[in-house]
N, C-alpha and C positions, 0 to 999 in steps of 0.2 A: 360393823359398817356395811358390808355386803348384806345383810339382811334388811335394814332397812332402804338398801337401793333395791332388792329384791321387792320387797313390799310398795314401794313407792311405783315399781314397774307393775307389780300387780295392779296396783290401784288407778293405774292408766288405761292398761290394757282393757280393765274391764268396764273402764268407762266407753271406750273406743270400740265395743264389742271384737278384740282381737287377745290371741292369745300370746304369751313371753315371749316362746317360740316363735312367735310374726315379726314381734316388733324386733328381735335377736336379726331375723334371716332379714328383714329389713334394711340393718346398720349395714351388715356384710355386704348386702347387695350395693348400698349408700358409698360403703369404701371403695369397692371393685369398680363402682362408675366413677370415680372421682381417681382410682389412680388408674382408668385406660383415658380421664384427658389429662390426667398430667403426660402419662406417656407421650400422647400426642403431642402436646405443648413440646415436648421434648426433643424427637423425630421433628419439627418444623425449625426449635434452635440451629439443630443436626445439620438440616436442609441448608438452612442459613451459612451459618458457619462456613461449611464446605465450597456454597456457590458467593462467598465473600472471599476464603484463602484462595481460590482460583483465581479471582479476577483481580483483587490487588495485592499489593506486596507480601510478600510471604512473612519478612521478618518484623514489618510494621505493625503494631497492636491499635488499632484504630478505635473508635469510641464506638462503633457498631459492634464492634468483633467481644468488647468487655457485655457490653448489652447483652448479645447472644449466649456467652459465657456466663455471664452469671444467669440470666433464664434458665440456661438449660442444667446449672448447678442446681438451682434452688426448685425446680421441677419434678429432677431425678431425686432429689431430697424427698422430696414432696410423695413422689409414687413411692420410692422404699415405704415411706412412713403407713402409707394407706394399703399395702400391702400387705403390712407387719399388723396393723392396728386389729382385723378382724379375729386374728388368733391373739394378742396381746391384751385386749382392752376389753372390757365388760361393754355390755350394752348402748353403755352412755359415751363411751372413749374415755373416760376421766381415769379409771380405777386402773392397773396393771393386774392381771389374771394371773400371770407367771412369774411366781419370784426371782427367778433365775437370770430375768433379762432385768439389769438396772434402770427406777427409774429415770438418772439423769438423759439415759440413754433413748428411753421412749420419748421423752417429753424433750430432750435436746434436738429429734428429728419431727417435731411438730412445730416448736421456735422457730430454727434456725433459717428453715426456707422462709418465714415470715419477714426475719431480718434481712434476709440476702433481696428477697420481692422487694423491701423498700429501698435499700441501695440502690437497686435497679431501676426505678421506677426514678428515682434522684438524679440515676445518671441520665435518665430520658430525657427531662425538665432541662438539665443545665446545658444538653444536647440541642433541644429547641430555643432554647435563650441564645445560644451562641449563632444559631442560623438567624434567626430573628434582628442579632444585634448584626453580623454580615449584609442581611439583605438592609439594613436599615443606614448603613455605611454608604451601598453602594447607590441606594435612593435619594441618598441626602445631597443638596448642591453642594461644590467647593466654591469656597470664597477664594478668592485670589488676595493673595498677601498684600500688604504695601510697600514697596520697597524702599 
């Protein structure tokens, strides 16, 4: 199987005038820029979080504070994964290089933050639905009953 992903890289590379070696030091670079912004993503939950627990209630879990919580879970997810990926993963990311680390274990921290981004991303929606359905409350006339 590694042979014909080997051959299949050759047979890019030389179409691309570049050699294995390029397109290898490439990935790695490709990872290292994708988990310094997850990092970042990360550091700005951080930011968050922090300038949220100051200003409102401490023991209150507010729907901003799950937002940022899950961001900054499935971020830090995100950079371990991209971290891990240039010594773990062949060229393509697909294949596991080292037997030693399980794959549920690669490909569970490639998932996971996927799933956690869509919850997140869900709690955003019903977040704006809910101010939406407030402002639309407070815009609307009252009828006065009949008595």
């Amino acid at each position: 199987m590694d042979g014909v992903v080997l051959a299949s890289l050759h047979g890019v590379a030389a179409r691309n005038g570049t050699s294995v070696d390029d397109a290898v030091s490439d990935f790695d670079a490709m990872c290292y820029v994708m988990a310094s912004l997850f990092l970042c993503l990360c550091t700005v939950a951080i930011v968050q979080l922090i300038r949220l627990w100051l200003r409102r209630s401490r023991r209150r879990v507010t729907m901003q504070k799950s937002f940022f919580i899950l961001t900054l879970s499935s971020a830090l997810l995100r950079f371990v994964f991209f971290i891990i990926a240039p010594s773990q993963a062949d060229h393509s990311g697909i294949h596991v290089k080292d037997p030693s680390v399980p794959r549920w274990l690669f490909f569970g921290l490639n998932t996971i933050p996927s799933v956690i981004f869509f919850a997140t991303y869900s709690l955003l929606i019903v977040f704006w639905a809910e101010i939406r359905q407030k402002a639309q409350g407070a815009l609307a006339p009252r009828r006065s009953e009949p008595v």
